[in-house]
C-alpha positions as CSV (number, residue, x, y, z in Angstrom):
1,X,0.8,-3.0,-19.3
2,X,-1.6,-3.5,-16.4
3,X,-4.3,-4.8,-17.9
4,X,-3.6,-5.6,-21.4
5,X,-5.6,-6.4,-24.9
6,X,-3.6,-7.8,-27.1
7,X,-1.4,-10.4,-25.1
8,X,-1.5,-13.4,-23.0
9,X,-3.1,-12.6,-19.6
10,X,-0.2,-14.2,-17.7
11,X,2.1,-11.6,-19.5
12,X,0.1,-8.6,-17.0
13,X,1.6,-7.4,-14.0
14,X,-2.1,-8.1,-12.3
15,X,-1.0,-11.5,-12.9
16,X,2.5,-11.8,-12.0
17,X,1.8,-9.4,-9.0
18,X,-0.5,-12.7,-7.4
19,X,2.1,-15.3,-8.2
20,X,4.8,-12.9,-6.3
21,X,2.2,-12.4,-3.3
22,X,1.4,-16.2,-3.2
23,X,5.2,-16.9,-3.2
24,X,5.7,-14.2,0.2
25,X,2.3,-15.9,1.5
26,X,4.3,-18.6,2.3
27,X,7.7,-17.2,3.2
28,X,7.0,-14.0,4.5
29,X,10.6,-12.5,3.9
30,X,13.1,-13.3,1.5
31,X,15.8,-11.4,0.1
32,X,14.8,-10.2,-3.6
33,X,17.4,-12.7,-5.5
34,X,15.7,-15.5,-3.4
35,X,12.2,-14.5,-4.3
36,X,13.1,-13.8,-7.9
37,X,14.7,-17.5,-8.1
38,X,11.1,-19.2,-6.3
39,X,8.8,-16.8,-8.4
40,X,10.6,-18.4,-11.5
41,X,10.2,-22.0,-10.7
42,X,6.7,-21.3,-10.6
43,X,6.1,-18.9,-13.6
44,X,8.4,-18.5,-16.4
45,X,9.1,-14.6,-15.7
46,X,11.8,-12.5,-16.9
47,X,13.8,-10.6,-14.7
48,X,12.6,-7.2,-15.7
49,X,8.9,-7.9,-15.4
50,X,9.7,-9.3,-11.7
51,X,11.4,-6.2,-10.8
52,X,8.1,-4.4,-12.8
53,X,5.8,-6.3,-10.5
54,X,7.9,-5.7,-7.1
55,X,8.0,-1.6,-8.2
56,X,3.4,-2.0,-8.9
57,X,3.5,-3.8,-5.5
58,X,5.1,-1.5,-3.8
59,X,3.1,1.6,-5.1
60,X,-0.2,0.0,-4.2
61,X,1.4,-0.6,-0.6
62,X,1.1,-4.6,-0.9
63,X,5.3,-5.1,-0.6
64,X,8.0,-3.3,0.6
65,X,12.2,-3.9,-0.2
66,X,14.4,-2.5,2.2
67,X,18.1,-1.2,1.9
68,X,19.4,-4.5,3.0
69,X,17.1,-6.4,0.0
70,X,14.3,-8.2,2.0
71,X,11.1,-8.3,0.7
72,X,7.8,-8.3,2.7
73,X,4.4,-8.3,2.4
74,X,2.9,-4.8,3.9
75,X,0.3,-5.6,7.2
């Protein structure tokens, strides 16, 4: 849920879209297991809701993955 009532707000993907942006902030590129691992250590985020977040970033043109599993911020 994007935006959502009846939990926590650092259960939204609004949320765990801007820790996953401030983590490629300060390594532009990093391969999604990498990112995953760092996005963790500073947010308690299941797997699923990381991939969640990385499939809303990329639909709102903010992060792309390509075929070789890098992950960038869109310029």
């Amino acid at each position: 849920m994007l935006l959502p009532d009846n939990i926590h707000p650092t259960l939204s993907i609004y949320y765990n879209g801007s820790v996953v942006i401030k983590v490629l902030k300060l390594k532009a590129k990093q391969q999604v297991f990498e990112l995953y691992q760092e996005v963790k250590d500073r947010n308690d985020m299941s797997f699923s809701t990381f991939m969640l977040t990385l499939d809303w970033l990329y639909l709102i043109d903010v992060a792309t993955v390509n075929e070789d599993g890098w992950v960038e911020l869109c310029s």
